[in-house]
C-alpha positions in Angstrom: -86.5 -6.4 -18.7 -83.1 -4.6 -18.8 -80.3 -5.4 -20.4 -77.3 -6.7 -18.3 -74.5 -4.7 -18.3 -71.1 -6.3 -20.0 -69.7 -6.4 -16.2 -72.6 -8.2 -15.0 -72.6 -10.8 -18.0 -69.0 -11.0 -17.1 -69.3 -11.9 -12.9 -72.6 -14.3 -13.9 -70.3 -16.0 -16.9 -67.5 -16.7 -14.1 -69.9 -17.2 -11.3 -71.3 -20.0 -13.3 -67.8 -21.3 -14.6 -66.7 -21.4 -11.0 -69.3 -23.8 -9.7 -68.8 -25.8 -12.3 -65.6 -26.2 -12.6 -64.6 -26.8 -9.1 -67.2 -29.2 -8.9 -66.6 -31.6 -11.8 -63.4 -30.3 -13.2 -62.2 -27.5 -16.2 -61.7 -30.1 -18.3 -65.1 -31.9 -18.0 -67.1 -28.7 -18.0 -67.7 -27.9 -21.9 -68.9 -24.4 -22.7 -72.2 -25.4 -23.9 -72.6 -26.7 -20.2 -71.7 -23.0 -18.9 -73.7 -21.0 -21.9 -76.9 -23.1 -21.1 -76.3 -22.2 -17.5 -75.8 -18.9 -17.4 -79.0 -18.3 -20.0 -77.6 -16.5 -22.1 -76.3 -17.1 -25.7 -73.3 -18.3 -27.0 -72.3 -14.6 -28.1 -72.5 -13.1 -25.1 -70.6 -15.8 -23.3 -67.4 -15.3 -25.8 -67.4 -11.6 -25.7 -66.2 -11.8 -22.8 -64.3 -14.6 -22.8 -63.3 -15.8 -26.3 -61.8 -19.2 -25.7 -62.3 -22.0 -23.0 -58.8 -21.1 -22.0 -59.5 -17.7 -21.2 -62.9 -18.7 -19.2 -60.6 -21.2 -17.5 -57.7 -19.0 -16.5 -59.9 -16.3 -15.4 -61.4 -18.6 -13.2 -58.5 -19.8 -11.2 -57.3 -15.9 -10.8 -60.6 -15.6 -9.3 -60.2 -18.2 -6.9 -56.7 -17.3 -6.1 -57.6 -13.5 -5.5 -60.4 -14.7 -3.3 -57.7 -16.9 -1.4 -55.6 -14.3 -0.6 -58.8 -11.9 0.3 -60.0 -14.3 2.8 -56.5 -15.6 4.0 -55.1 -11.9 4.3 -58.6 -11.2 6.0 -58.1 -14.3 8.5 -54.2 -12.7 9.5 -55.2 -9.3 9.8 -57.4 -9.9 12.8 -53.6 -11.2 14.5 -51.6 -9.0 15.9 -48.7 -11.6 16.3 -46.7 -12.8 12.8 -47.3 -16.2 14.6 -51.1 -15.8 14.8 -51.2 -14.5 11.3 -49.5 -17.8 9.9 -51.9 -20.3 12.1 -55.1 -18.3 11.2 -54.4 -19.5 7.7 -54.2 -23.0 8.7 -57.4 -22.8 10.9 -59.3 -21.5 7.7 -57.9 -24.6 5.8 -59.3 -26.5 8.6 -62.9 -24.6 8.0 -62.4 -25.2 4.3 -61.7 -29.0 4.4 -64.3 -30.1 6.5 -67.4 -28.8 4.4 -69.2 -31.1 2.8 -68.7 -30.0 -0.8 -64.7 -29.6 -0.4 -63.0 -31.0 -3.4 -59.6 -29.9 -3.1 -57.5 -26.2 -3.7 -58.8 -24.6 -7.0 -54.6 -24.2 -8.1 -53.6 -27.5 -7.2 -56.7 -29.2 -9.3 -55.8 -26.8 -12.2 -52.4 -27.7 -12.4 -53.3 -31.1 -12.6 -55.6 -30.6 -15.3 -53.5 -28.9 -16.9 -49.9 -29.4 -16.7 -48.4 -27.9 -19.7 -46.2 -24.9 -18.8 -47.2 -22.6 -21.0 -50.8 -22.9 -20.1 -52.2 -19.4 -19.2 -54.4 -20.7 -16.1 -51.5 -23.2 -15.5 -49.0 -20.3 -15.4 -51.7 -18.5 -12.8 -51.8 -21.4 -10.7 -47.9 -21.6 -10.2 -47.8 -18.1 -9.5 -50.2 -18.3 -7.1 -48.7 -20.8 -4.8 -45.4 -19.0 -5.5 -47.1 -16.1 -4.2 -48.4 -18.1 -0.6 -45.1 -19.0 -0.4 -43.2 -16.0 -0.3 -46.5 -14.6 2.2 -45.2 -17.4 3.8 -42.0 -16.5 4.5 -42.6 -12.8 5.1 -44.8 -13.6 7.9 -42.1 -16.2 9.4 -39.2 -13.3 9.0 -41.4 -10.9 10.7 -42.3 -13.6 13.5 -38.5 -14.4 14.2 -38.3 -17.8 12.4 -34.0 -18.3 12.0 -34.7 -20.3 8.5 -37.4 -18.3 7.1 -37.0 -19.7 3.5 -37.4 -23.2 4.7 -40.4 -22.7 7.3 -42.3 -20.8 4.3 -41.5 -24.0 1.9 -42.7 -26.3 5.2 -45.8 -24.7 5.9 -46.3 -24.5 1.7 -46.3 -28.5 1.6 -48.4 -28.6 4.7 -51.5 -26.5 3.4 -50.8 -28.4 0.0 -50.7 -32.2 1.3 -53.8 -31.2 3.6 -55.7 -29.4 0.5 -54.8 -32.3 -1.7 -55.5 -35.0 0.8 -58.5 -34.0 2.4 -60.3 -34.2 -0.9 -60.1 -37.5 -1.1 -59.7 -38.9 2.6 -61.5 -37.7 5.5 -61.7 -33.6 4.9 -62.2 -32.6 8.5 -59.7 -34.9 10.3 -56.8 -33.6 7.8 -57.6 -30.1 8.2 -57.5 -30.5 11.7 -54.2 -32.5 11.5 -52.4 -29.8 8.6 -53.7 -27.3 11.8 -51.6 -29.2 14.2 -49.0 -29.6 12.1 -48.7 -26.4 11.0 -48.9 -25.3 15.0 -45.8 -27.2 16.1 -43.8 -26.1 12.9 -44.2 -22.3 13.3 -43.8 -23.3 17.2 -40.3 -24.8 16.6 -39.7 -22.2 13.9 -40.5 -19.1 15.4 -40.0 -19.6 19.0 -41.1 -16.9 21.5 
């Protein structure tokens, strides 16, 4: 049998990480829970990440770059700054109403871990700083007069439908951060 590469231990460790962690929580998971897992031993699993900390943050950097891949994906097939912004809302809508939904990646992470200084803390804040100033880009380039405040709008928007439709009905908030998010870039960013 051949030996994995360092890279591949690296994407099965996170892989691994990643479903468990979203599912039950960073906190919750241990590492013996992930090392037992991946099947493979301890050493291997802190090679490449020496610390639960590090496991954790890389994590939520892999979630947020996958965010952005998929939202960025979702806007490019718009021509319109206006299309770009609701795409991202229609894939929120998508994402909340699968079964196994529990909640946005960042947003459980900086629950879970609230201290500022917290590397995967500090990821997740920069992360929905970053949406925010996508935000606000796409609104300039769409015509919105307040840019600044429709990106911030739209920010607490996919935030109270992440957070909420993890714990109420997934598919009817999704659909209702999707309608909210449609009248806001309508009044926004009028034609």
């Amino acid at each position: 049998m051949a030996r994995k590469t360092a890279e591949e231990n690296r994407r099965n460790i996170l892989s691994v990480a990643t479903r468990l962690f979203y599912r039950q929580g960073i906190r919750a998971v241990g590492m013996d829970a992930v090392i037992k897992e991946c099947g493979v031993g301890n050493a291997t699993v802190y090679r490449q990440f020496a610390t639960k900390d590090d496991l954790a943050t890389a994590y939520v950097q892999s979630r947020a770059d996958a965010w952005f891949e998929r939202m960025r994906q979702a806007a490019g097939e718009h021509g319109d700054a206006r299309d770009k912004l609701l795409a991202v809302f229609e894939v929120l809508a998508t994402d909340c109403a699968v079964p196994t939904y529990r909640g946005c990646p960042m947003l459980n992470t900086s629950t879970e871990f609230p201290e500022d200084g917290h590397p995967a803390h500090l990821v997740a804040v920069s992360h929905k700083q970053q949406v925010r100033d996508w935000f606000r880009d796409l609104a300039a380039d769409a015509g919105a007069e307040d840019p600044d405040r429709t990106s911030e709008e739209l920010l607490i928007v996919l935030n109270g439908a992440y957070a909420t439709a993890a714990v109420l009905d997934g598919p009817g908030y999704g659909e209702r951060a999707l309608n909210l998010a449609r009248r806001l870039i309508a009044d926004a960013c009028p034609d």
